[in-house]
C-alpha positions as CSV (number, residue, x, y, z in Angstrom):
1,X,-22.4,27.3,-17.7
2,X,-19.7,28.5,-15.2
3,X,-16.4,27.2,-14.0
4,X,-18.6,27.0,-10.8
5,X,-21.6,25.6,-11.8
6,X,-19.9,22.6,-14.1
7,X,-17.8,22.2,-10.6
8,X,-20.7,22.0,-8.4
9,X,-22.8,19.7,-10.7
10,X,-20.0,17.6,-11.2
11,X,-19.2,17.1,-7.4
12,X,-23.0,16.2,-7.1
13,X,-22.7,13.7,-10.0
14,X,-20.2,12.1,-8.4
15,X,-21.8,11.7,-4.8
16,X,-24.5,10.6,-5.5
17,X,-24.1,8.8,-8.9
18,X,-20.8,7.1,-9.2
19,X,-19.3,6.7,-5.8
20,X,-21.9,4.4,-4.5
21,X,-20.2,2.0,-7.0
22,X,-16.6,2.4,-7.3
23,X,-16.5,5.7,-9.4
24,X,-15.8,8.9,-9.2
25,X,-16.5,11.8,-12.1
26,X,-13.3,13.7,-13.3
27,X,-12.9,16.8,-15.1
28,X,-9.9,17.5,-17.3
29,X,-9.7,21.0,-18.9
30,X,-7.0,21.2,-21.4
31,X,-5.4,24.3,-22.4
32,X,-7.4,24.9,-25.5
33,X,-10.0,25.7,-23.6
34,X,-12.2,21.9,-23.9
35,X,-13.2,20.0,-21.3
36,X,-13.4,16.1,-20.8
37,X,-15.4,14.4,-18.7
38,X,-14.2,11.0,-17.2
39,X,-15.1,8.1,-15.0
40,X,-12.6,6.5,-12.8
41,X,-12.5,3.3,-11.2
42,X,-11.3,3.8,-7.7
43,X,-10.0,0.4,-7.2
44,X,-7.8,0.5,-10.3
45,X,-7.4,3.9,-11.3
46,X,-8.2,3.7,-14.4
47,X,-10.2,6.0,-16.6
48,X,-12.8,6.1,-19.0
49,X,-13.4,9.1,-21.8
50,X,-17.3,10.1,-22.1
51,X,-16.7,11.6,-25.1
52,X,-15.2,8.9,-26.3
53,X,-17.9,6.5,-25.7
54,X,-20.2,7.9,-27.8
55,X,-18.1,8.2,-30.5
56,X,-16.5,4.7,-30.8
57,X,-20.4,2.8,-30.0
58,X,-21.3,0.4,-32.0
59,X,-24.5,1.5,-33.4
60,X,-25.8,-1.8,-33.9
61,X,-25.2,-3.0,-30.0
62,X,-27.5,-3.5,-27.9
63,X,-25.3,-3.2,-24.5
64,X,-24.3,0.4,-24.7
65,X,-22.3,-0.3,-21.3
66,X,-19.1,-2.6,-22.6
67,X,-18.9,0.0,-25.1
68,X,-17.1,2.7,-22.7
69,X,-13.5,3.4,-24.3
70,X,-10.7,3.7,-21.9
71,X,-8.9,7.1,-22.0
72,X,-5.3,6.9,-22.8
């Protein structure tokens, strides 16, 4: 997928997605060439690692959505 493309999906994502409830979808490319996807609250500004989430679940849990881990 291009620069583009990951851009323009991500911008759709967020419209129609997210926003209607606070959230917006950030991108955060770091020099080594990965790219993070997080959620941010608007109203507090902070942010939430995807990746992250679905490493640190508890397999076991039921309620997949307290299981979000901030992103430091």
């Amino acid at each position: 997928m291009t620069g583009e493309t990951l851009d323009t999906e991500v911008a759709r994502i967020a419209r129609e997605k997210l926003r209607p409830y606070g959230c917006d979808l950030v991108v955060h490319r770091s020099d080594d060439g990965i790219t993070r996807l997080l959620i941010e609250v608007q109203s507090t500004g902070r942010r939430y690692d995807l990746i992250k989430s679905f490493f640190h679940r508890d397999k076991a849990a039921k309620d997949f959505g307290n299981k979000i881990a901030p992103h430091r």
